[in-house]
N, CA, C and O of each residue as an XYZ file, in Angstrom:
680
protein
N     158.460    122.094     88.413
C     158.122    123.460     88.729
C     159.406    124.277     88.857
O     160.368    123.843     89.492
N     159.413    125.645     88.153
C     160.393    126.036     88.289
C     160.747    127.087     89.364
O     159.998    128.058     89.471
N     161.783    126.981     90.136
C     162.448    128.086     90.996
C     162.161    129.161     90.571
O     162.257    129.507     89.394
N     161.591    130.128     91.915
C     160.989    131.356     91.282
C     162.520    132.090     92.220
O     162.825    131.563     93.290
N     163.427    133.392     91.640
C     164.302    134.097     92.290
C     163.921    134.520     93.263
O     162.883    135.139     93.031
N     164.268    134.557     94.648
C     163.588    136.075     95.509
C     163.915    137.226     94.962
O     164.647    137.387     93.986
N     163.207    138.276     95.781
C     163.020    139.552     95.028
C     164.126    139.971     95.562
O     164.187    140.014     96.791
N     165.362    140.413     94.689
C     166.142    141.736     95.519
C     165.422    142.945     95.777
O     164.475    143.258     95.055
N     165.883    143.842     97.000
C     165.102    144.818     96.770
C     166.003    145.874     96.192
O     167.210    145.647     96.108
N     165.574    146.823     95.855
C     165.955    147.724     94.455
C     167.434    148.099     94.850
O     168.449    147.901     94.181
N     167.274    148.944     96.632
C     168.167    148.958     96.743
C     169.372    148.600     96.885
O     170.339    149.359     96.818
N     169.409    147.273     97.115
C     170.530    145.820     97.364
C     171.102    145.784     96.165
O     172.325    145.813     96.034
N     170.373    145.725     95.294
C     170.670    146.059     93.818
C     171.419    146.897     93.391
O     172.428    146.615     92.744
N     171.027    148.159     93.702
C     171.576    149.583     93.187
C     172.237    150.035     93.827
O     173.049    150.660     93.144
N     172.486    150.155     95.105
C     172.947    150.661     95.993
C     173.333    149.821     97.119
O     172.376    149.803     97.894
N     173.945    149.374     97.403
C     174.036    148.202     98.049
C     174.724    148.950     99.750
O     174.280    148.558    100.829
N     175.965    150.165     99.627
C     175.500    151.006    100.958
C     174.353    151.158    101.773
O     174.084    150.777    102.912
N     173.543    152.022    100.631
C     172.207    152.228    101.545
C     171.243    151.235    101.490
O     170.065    151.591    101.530
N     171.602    149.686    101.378
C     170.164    149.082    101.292
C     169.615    148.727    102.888
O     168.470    148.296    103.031
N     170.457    148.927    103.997
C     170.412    148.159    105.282
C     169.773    148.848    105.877
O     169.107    148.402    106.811
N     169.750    150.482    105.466
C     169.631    151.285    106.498
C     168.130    152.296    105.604
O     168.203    153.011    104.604
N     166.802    151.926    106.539
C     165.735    153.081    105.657
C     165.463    154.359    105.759
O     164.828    155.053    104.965
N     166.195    154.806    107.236
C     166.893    156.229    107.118
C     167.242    156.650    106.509
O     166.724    157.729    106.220
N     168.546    156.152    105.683
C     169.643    156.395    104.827
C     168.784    156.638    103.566
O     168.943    157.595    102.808
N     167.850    155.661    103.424
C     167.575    155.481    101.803
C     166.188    156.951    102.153
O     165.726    157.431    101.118
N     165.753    157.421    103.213
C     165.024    158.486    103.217
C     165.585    159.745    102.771
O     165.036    160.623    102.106
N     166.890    159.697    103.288
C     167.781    160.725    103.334
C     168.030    160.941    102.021
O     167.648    161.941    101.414
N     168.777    159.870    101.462
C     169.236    160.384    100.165
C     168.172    160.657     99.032
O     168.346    161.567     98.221
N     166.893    159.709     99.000
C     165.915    160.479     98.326
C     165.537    161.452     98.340
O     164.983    161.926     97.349
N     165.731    162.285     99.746
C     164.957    163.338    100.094
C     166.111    164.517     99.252
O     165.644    165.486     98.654
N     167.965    164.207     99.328
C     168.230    164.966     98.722
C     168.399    164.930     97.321
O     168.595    165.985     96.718
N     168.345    163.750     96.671
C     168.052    163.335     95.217
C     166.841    164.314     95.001
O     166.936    165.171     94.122
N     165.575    164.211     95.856
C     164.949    165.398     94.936
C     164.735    166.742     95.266
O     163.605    167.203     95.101
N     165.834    167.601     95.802
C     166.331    168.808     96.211
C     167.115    168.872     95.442
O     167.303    170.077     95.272
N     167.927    168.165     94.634
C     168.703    168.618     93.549
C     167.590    168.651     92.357
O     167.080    169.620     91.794
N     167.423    167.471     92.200
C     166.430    167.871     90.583
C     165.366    168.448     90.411
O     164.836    168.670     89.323
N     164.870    168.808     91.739
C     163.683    169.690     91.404
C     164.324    171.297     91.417
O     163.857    172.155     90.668
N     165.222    171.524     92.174
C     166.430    172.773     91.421
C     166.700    172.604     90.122
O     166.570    173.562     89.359
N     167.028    171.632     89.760
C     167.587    171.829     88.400
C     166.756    171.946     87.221
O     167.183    172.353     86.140
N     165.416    171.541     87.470
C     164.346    171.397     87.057
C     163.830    173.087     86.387
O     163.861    173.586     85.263
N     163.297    173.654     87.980
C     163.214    175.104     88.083
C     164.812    175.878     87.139
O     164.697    176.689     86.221
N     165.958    175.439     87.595
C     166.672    176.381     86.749
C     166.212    176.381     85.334
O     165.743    177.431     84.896
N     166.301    175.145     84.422
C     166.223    174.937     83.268
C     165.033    175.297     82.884
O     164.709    175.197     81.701
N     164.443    175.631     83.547
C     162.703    176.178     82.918
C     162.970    177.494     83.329
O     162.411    177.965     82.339
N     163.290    178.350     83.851
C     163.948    179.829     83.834
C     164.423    180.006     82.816
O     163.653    180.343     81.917
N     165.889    179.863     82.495
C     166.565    179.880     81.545
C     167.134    179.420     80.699
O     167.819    180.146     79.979
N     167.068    178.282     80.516
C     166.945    177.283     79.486
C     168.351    176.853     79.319
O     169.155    177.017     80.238
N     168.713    176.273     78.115
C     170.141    175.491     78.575
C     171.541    177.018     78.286
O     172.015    177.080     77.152
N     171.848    177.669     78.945
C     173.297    178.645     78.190
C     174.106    178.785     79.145
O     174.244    178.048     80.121
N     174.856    180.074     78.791
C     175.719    179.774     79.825
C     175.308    180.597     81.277
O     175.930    180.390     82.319
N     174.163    181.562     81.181
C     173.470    182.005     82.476
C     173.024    180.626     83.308
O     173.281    180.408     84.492
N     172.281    179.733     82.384
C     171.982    178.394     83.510
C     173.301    177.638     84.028
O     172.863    176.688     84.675
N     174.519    177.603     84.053
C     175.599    177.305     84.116
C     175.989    178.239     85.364
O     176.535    177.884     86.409
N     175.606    179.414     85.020
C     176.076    180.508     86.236
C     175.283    179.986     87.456
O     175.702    179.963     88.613
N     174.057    179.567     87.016
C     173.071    180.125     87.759
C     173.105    178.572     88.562
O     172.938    178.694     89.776
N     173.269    177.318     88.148
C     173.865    176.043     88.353
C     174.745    176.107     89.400
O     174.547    175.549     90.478
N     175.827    176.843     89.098
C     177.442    177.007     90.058
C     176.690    178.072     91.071
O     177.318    178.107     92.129
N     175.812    178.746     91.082
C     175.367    179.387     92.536
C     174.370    178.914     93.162
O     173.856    179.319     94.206
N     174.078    177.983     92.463
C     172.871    177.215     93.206
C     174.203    176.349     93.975
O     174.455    176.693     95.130
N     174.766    175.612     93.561
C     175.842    174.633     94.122
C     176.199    175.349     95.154
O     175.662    175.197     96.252
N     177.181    176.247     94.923
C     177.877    176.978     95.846
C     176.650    177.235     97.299
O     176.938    177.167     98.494
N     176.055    177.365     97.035
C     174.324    177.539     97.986
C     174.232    176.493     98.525
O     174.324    176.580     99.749
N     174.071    175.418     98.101
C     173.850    173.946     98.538
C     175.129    173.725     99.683
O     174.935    173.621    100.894
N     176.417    173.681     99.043
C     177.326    173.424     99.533
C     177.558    174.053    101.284
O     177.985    173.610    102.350
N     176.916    175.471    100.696
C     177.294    176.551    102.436
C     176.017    175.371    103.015
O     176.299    174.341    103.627
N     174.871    175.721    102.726
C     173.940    175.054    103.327
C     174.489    174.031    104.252
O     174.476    174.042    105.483
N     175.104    172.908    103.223
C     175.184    171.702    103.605
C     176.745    171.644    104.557
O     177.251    170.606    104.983
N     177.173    172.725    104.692
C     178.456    172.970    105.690
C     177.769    173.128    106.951
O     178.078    172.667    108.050
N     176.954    173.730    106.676
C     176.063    174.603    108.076
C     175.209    173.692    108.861
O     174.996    173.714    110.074
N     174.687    172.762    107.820
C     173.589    171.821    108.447
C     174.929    170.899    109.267
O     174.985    170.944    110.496
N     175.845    170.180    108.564
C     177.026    169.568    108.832
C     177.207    169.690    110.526
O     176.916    168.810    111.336
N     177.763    171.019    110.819
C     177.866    171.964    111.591
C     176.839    171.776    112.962
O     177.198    171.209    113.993
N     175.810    172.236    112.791
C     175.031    171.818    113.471
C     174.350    170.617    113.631
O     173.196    170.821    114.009
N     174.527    169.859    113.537
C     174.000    168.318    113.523
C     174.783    167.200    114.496
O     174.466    166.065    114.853
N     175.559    167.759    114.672
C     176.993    166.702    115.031
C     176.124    166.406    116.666
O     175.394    167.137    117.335
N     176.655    164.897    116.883
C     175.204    164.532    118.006
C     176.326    164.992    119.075
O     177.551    165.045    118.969
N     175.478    165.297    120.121
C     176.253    165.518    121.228
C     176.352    164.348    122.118
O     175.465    163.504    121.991
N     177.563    164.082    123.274
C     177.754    163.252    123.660
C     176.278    162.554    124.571
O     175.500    163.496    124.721
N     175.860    161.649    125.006
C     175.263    161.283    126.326
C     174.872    159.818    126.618
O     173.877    159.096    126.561
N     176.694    159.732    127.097
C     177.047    159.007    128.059
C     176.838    157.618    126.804
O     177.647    156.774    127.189
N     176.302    157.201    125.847
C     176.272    156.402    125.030
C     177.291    156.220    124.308
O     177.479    155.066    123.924
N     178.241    157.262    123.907
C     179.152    157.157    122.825
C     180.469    158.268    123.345
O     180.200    159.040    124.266
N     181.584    158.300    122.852
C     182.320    158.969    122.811
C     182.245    160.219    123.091
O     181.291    160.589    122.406
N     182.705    161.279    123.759
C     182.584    162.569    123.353
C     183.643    162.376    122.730
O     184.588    161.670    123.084
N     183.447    163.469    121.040
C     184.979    163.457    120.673
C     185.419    165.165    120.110
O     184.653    166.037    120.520
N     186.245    165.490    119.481
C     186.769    166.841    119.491
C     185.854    167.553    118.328
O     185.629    168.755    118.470
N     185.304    166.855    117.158
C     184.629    166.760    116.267
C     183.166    167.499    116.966
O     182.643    168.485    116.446
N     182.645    166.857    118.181
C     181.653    167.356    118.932
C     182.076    168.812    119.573
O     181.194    169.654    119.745
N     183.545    169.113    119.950
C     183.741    170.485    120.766
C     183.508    170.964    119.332
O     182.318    171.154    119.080
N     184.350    171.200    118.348
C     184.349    172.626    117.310
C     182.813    172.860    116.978
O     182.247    173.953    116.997
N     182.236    171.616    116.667
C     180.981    171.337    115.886
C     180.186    172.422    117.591
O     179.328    173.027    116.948
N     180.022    172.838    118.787
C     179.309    173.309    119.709
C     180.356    174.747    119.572
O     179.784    175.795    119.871
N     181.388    174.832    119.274
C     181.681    176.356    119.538
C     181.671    177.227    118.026
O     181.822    178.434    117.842
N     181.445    176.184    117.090
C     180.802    176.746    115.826
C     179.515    177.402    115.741
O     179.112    178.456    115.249
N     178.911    176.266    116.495
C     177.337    176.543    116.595
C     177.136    177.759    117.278
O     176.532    178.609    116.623
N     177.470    178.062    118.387
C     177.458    178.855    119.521
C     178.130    180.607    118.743
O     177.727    181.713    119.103
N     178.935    180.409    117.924
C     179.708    181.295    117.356
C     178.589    182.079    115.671
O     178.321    183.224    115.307
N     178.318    180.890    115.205
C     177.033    181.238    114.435
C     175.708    181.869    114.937
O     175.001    182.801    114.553
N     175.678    181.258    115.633
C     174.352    181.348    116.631
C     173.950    182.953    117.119
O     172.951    183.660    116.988
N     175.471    183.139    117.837
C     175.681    184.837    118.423
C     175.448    185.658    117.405
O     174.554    186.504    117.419
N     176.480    185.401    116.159
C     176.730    186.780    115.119
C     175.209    186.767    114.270
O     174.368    187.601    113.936
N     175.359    185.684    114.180
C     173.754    185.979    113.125
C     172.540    186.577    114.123
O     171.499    186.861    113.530
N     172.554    186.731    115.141
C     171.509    187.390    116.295
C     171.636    188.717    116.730
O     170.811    189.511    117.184
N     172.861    188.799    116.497
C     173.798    190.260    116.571
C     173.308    190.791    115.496
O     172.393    191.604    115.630
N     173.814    190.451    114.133
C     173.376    190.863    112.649
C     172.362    190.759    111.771
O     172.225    190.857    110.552
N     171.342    190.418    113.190
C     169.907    189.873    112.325
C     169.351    191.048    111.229
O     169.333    190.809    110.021
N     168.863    192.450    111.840
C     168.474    193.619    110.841
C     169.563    193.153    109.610
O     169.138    193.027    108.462
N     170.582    192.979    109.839
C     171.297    193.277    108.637
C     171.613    192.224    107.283
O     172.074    192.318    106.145
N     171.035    191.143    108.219
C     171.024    190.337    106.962
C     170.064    190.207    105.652
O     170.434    189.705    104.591
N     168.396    190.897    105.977
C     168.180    190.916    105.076
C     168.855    191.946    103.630
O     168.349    191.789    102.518
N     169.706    192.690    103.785
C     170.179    193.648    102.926
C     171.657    192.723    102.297
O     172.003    192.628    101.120
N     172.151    192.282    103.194
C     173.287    190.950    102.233
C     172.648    190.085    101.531
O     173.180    189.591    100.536
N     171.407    189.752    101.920
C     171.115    188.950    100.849
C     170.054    189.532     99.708
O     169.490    188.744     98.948
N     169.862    190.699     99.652
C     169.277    191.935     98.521
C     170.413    192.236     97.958
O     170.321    192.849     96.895
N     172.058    191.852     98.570
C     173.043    192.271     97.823
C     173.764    191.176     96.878
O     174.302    191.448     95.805
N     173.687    189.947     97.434
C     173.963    188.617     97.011
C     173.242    188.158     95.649
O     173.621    187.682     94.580
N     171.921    188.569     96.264
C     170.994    188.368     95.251
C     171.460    189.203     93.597
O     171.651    188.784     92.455
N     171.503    190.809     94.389
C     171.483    191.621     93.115
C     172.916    191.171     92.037
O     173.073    191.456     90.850
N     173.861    190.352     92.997
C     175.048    190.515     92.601
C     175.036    188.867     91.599
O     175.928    188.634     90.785
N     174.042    188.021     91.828
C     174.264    186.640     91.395
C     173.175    186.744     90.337
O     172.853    185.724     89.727
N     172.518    188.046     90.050
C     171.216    188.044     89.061
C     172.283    189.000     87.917
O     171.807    188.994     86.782
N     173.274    189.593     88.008
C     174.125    190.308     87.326
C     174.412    191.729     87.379
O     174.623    192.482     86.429
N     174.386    192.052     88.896
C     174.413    193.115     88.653
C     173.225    194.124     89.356
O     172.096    193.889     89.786
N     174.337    195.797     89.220
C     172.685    196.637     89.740
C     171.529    196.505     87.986
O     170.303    196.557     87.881
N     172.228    196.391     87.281
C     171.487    196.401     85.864
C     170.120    195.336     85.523
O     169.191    195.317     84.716
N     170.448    194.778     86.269
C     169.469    193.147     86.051
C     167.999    193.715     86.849
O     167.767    194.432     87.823
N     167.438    193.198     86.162
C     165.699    193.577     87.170
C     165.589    192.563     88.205
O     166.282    191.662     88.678
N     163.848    193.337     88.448
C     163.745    192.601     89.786
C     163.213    191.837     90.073
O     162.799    191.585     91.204
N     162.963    190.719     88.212
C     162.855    189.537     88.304
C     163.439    188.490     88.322
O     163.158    187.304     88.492
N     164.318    189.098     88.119
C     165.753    188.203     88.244
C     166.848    188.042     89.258
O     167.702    187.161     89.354
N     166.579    189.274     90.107
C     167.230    189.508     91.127
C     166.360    188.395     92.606
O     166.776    187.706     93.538
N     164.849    188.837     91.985
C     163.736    187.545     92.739
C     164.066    186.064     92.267
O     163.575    185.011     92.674
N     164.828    186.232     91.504
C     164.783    184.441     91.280
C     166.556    183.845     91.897
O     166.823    182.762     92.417
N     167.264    184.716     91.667
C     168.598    184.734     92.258
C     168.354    184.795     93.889
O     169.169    184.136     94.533
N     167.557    185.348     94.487
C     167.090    185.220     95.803
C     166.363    183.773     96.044
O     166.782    183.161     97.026
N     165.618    183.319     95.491
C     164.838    182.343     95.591
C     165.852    180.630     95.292
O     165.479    179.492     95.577
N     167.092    181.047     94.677
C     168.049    179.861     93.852
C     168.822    180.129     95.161
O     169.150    178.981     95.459
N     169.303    180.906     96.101
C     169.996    180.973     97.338
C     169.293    180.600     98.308
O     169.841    179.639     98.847
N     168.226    180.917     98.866
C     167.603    180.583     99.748
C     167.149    178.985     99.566
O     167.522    178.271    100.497
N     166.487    178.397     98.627
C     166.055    177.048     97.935
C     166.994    176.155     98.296
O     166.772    175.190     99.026
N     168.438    176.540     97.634
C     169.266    175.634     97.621
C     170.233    175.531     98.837
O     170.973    174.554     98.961
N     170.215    176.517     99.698
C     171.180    176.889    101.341
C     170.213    175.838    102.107
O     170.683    174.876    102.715
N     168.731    176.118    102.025
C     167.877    175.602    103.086
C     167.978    174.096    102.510
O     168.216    173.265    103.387
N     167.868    173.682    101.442
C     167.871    172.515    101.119
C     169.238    171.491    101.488
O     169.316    170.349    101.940
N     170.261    172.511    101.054
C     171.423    171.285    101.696
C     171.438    171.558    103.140
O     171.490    170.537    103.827
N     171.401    172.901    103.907
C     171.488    172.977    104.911
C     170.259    171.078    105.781
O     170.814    170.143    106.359
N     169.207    171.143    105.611
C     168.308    170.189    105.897
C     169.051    169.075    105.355
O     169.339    168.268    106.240
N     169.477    168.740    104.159
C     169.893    167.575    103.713
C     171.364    166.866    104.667
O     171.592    165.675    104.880
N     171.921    167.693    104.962
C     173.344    167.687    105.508
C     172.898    167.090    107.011
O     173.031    165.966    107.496
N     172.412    168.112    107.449
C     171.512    168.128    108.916
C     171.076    166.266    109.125
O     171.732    165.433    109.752
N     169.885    166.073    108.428
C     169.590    164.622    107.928
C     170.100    163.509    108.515
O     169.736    162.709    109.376
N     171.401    163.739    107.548
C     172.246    162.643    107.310
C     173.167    162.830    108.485
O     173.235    161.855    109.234
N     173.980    164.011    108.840
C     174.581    163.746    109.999
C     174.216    163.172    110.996
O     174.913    162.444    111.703
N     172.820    163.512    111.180
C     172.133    162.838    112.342
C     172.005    161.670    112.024
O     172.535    160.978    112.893
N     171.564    161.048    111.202
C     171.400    159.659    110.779
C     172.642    158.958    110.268
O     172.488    157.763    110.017
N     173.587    159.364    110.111
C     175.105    158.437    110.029
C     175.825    158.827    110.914
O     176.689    157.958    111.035
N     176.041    159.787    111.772
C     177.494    159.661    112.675
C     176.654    159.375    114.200
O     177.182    158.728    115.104
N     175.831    159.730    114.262
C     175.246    159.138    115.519
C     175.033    157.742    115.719
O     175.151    157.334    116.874
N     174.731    156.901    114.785
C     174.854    155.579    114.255
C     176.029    154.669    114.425
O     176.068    153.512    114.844
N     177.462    155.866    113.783
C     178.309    155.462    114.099
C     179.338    155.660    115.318
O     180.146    154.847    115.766
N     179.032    157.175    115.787
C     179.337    156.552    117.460
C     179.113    155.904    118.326
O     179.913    155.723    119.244
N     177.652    155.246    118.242
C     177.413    154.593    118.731
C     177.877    153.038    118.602
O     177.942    152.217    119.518
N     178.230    152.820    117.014
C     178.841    151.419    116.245
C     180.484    151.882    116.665
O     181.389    151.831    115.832
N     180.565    152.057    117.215
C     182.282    152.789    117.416
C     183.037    152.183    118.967
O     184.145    151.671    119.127
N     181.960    152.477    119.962
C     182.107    152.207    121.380
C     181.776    150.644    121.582
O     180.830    149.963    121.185
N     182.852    150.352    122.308
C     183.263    148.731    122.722
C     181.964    148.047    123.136
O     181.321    148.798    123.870
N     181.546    147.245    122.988
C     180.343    146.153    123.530
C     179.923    146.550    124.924
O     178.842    147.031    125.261
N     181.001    146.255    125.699
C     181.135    146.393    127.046
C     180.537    148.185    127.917
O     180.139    148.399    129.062
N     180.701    148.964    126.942
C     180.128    150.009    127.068
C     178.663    150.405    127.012
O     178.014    151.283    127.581
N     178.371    149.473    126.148
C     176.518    149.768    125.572
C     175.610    149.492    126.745
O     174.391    149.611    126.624
């Protein structure tokens, strides 16, 4: 009779980082399909040129703030389990500093981003279907990394402050 292999599982296989952890492998699926279902929607807008290229690099650039912001806010706070470390002060007077101005500037943000928009759709010249979809490729892709970033911070550095602090501490 012959030896049957055990099953690797896919991820051990493929990924051998995230196979330990099913957080991890939630996480990154979840942002695996926040990218391609963006990219998806771009390429069915406008098909392959160099506007989807534009429109690609502001979706990114979107993702990226997002995923600074989620970053930002995510960072675990100390209690009494792990380290406080300095990473935790900026990450609370960032927050606190975001927190104020955007509450301060609430009326006014919807008009930066009627300006963002008009300005990433091409212009005052561009209509206002395009200016709606340049709104919709900022917002999509900010909220998406913002959440994706968020995620994972929580689910890897909290993990690892906690994997960080001496035995004797736990």
């Amino acid at each position: 009779m012959a030896e049957t292999q055990p099953r690797v599982n896919f991820w051990k296989r493929h990924a051998p980082v995230l196979a330990n952890d099913v957080d991890t492998q939630r996480v990154e699926i979840f942002a695996l399909g926040v990218a391609v279902l963006g990219t998806i929607i771009l390429f069915s807008y406008s098909g392959i040129s160099k506007a989807t290229a534009s429109w690609m690099l502001c979706a990114a650039a979107c993702f990226a703030v997002g995923m600074t912001t989620g970053f930002i806010f995510a960072i675990p706070r100390a209690s009494g389990q792990y380290v406080n470390s300095n990473l935790e002060l900026i990450s609370d007077w960032l927050t606190k500093i975001l927190v104020g101005v955007g509450l301060t500037e609430l009326r006014s943000i919807p008009g930066a981003l009627r300006h963002l928009a008009t300005f990433a759709a091409g212009g005052s010249t561009s209509s206002g279907q395009e200016r709606a979809f340049a709104l919709f490729v900022i917002l999509y892709f900010f909220f998406g990394g913002f959440l994706d970033a968020y995620l994972e911070t929580r689910v890897f550095l909290t993990g690892a402050f906690i994997r960080s602090e001496p035995q004797d501490k736990r």
